[in-house]
C-alpha positions in Angstrom: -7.6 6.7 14.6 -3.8 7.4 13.7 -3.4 9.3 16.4 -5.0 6.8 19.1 -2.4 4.7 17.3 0.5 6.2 17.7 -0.4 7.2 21.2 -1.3 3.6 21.8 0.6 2.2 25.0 0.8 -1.8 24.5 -1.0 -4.2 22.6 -4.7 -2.7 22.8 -6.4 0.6 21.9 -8.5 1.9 23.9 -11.3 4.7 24.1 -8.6 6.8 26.1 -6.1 6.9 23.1 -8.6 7.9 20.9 -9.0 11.0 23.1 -13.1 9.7 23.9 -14.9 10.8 26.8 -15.2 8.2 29.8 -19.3 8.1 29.5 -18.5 6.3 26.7 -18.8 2.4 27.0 -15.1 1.1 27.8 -14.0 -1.2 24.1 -10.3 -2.5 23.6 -9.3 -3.3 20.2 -6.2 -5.5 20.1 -4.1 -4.6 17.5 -2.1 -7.9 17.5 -4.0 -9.6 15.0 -5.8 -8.5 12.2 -9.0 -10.7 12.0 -9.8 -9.1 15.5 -9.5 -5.3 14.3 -13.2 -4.2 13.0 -13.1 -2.1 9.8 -12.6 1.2 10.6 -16.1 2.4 9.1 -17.8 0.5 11.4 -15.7 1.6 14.4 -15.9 5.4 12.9 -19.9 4.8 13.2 -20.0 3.8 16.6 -18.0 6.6 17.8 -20.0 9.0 15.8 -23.1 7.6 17.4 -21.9 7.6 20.8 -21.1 11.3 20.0 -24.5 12.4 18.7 -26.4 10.9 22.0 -24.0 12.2 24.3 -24.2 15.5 22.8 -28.2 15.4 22.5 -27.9 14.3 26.4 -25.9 17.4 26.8 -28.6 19.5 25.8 -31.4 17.3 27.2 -33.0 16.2 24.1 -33.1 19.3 22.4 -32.8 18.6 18.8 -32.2 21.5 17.0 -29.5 22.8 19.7 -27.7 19.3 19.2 -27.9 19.9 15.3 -27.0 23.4 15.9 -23.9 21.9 17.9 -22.9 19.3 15.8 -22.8 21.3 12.5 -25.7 19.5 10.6 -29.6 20.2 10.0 -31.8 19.2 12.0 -33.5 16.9 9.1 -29.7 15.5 9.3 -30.1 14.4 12.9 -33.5 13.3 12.4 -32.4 10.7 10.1 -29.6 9.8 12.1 -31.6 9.4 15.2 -33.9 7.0 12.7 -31.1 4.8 11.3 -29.6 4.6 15.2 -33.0 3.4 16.3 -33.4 1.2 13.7 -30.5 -0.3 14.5 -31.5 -0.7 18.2 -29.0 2.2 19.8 -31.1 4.7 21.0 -34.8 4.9 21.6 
């Protein structure tokens, strides 16, 4: 997050400051006021999401090769996968 900061250009950060792949979906944070700037928890989350399902898409559903990639157990992704699709991102 400091970084996309600092490597901001105007008054909105975007996915490209924060170094995220385009497949991502496009969000602009403007960083002119603070009520509009979500907590950084919740914006760390949705990142970390989109990076779990783009990485399980990378290896076409394979779960253990996508824990294997990301650095956690496979029980690890299984409960992430739960809490995402309780939450209504991923089926």
């Amino acid at each position: 997050m400091q970084r996309g900061l600092i490597l901001c250009q105007g008054a909105s950060l975007t996915s490209e400051d924060l170094g995220l792949p385009e497949t991502c979906p496009p969000q602009t944070i403007s960083t002119s006021g603070v009520d509009s700037i979500p907590a950084i928890r919740d914006l760390g989350k949705q990142v970390e999401q989109q990076y779990v399902l783009d990485v399980l898409k990378q290896f076409n559903g394979n779960k253990t090769l996508t824990a294997e990639k990301l650095g956690i157990t496979p029980r690890a992704l299984r409960y992430r996968l739960s809490s995402m699709r309780q939450a209504g991102l991923c089926r």
